[in-house]
Backbone as numpy.savetxt, mean C-alpha at the origin, in Angstrom:
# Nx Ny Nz CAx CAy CAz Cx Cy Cz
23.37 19.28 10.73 22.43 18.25 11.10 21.60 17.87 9.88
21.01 16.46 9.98 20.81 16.26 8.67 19.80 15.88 8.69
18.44 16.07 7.81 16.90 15.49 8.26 17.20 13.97 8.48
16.30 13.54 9.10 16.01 12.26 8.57 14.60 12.03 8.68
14.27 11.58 7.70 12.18 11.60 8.05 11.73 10.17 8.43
10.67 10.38 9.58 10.65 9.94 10.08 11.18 9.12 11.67
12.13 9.70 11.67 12.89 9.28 12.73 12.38 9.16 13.88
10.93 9.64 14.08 9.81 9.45 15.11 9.34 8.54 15.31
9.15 7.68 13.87 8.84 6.56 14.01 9.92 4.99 14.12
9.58 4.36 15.42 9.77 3.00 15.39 9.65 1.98 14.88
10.28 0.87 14.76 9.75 -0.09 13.79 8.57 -0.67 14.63
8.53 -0.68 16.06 7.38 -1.25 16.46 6.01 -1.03 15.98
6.24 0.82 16.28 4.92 1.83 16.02 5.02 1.75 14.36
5.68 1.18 13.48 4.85 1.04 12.28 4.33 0.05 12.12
5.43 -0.95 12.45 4.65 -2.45 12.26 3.32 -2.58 12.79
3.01 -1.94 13.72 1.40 -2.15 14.73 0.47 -1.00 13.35
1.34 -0.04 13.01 0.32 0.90 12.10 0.04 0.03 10.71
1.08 -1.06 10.09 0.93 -1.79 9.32 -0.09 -2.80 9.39
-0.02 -3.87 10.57 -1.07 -4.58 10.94 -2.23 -4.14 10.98
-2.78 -3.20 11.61 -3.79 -2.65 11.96 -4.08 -1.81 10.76
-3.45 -1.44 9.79 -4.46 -0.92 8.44 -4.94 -2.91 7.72
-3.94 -3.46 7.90 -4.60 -4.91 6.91 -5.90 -5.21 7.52
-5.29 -5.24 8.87 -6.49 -5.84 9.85 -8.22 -5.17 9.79
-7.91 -3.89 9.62 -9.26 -2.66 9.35 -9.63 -2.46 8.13
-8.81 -2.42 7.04 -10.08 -1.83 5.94 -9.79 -3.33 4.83
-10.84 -3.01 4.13 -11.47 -3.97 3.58 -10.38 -3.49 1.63
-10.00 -2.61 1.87 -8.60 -2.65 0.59 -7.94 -1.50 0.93
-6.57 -1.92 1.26 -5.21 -1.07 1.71 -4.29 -0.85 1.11
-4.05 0.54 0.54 -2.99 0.63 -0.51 -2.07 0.93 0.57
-0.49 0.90 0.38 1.06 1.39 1.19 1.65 1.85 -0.10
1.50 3.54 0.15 2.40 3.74 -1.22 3.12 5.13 -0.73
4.15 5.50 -1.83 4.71 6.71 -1.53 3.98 8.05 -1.72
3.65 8.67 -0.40 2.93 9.86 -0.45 1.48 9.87 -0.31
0.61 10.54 -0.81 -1.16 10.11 -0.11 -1.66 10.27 -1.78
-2.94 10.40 -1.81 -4.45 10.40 -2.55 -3.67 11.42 -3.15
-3.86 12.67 -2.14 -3.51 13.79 -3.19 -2.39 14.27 -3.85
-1.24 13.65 -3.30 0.31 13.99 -3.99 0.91 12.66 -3.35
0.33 11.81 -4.78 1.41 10.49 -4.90 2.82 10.69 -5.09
3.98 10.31 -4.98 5.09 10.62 -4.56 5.95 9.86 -5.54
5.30 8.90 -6.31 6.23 7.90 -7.36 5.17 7.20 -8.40
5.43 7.45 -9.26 4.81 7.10 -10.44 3.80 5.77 -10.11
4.90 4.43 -9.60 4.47 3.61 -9.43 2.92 3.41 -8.31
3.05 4.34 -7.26 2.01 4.51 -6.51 1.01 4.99 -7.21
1.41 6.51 -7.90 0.28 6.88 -8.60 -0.67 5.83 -9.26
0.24 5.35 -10.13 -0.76 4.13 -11.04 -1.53 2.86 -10.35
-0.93 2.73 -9.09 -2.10 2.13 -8.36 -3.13 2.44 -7.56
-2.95 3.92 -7.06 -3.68 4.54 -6.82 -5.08 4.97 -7.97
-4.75 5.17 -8.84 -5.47 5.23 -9.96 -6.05 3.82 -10.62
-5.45 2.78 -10.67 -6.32 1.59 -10.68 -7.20 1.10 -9.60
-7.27 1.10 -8.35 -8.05 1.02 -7.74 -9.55 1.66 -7.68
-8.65 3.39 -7.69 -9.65 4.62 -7.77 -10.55 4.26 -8.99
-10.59 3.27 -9.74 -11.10 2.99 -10.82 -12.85 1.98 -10.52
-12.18 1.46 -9.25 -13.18 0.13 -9.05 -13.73 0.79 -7.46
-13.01 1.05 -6.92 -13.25 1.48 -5.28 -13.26 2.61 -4.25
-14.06 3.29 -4.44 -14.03 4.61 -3.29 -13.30 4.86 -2.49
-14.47 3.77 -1.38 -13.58 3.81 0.14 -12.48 2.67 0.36
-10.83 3.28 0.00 -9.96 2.57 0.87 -9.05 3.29 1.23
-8.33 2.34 2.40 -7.09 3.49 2.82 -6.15 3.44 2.30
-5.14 4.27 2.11 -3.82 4.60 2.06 -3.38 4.79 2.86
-2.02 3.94 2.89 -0.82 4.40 3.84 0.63 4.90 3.55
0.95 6.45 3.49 2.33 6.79 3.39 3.13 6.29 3.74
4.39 5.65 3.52 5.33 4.88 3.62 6.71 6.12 3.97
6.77 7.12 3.82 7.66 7.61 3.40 7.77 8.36 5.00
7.71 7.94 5.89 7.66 8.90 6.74 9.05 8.08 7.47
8.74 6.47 7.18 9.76 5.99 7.82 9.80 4.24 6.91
10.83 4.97 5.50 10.75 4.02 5.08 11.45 2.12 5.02
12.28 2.51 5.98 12.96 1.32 5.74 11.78 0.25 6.86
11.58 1.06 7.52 10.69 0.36 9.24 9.22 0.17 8.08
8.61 0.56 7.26 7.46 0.18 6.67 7.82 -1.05 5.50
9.03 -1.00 4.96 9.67 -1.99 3.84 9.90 -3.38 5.09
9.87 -3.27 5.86 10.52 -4.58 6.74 9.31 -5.11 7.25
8.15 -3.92 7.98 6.59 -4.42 8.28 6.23 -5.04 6.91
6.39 -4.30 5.70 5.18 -4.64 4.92 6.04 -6.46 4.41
7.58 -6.04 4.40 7.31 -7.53 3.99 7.82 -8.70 4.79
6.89 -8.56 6.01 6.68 -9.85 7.21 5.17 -10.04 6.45
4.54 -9.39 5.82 2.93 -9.63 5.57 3.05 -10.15 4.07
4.03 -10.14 3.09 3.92 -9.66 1.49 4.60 -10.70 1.23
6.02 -10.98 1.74 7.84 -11.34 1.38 7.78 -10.32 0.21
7.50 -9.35 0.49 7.79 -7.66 -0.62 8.53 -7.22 0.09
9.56 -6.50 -0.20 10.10 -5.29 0.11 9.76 -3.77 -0.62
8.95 -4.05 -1.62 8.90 -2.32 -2.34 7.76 -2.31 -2.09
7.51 -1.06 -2.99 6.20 -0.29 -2.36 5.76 0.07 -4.03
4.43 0.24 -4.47 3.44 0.04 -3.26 2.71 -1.79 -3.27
2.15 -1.35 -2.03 0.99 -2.84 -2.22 0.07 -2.71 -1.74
-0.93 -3.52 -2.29 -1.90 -3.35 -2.40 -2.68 -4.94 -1.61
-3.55 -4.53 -0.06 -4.00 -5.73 0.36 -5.68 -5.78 -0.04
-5.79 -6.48 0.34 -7.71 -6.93 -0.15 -8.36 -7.83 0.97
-8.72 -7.36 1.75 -8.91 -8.21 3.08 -8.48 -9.31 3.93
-7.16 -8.36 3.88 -6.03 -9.35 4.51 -4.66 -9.87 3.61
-5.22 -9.79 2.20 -4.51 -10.90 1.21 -3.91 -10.03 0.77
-2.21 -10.21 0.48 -1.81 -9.52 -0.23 -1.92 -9.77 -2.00
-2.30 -8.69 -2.36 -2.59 -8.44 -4.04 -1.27 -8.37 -5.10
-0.67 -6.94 -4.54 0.66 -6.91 -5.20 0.69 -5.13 -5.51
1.82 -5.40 -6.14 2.29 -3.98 -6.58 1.41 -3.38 -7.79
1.61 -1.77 -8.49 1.10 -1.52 -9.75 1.37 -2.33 -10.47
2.08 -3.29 -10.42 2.18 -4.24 -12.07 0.97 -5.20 -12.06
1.05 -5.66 -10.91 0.28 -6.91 -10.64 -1.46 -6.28 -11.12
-1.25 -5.16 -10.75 -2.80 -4.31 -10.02 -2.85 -4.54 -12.31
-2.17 -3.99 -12.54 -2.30 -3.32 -14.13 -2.57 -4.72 -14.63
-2.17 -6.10 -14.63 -2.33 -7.33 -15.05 -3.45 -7.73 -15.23
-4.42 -7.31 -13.83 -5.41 -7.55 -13.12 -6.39 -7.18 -14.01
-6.16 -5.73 -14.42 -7.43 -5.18 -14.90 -7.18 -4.92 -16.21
-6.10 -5.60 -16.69 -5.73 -6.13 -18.61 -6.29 -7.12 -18.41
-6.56 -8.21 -17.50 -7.59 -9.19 -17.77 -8.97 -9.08 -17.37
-9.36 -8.21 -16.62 -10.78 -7.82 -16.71 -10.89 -8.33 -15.04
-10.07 -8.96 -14.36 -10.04 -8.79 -13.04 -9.36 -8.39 -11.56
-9.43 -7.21 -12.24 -9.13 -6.49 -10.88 -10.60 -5.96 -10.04
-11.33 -5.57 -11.12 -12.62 -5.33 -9.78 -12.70 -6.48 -8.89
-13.27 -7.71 -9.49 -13.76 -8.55 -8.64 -12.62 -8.93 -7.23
-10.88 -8.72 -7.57 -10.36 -8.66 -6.42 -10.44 -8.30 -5.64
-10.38 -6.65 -5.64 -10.94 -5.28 -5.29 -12.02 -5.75 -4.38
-12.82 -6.47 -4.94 -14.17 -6.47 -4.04 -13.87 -7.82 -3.20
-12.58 -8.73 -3.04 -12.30 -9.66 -2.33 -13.35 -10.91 -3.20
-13.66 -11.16 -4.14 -14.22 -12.08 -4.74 -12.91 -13.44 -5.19
């Protein structure tokens, strides 16, 4: 028998867990793994650009059921990878975008939905 992770989860029950993080916090990372053991480089580094400008936001592990979070996140994005990064509602973008942001001196003010 062979894992499969996630397999608990539905695409319904993510898509509603997807909506409902955009819908609730005021900046939403979707990346591989959490805060404390980022799971892919690429998360890390947005996790860490944010953590730069913003305390309180959430994260959401992707990895529990990834193809059902790649299909939610991009009905909201037209993304399929991970991670991304929303800002009250709006999608921002991945670590590249996030790293662009704050090589030009604006990623805080996104961050803060400005």
């Amino acid at each position: 028998m062979t894992f499969q992770p996630g397999s608990d989860l539905d695409a319904d029950t993510v898509q509603e867990r997807v909506d409902t993080a955009i819908e609730e916090n005021d900046v939403v990372l979707f990346m591989k793994g959490n805060r404390l053991m980022p799971q892919c480089g690429y998360s890390q580094r947005a996790l860490e650009l944010i953590s730069q400008y913003v305390e309180d936001f959430e994260t959401v592990d992707v990895l529990p059921a990834v193809d059902e979070f790649r299909d939610a996140l991009e009905a909201h994005s037209g993304w399929e990878t991970t991670p991304q990064t929303f800002v009250e509602g709006e999608f921002i973008g991945g670590s590249d975008i996030l790293a662009e942001l704050d090589e030009r001196g604006e990623l805080e003010a996104k961050l803060a939905g400005e």
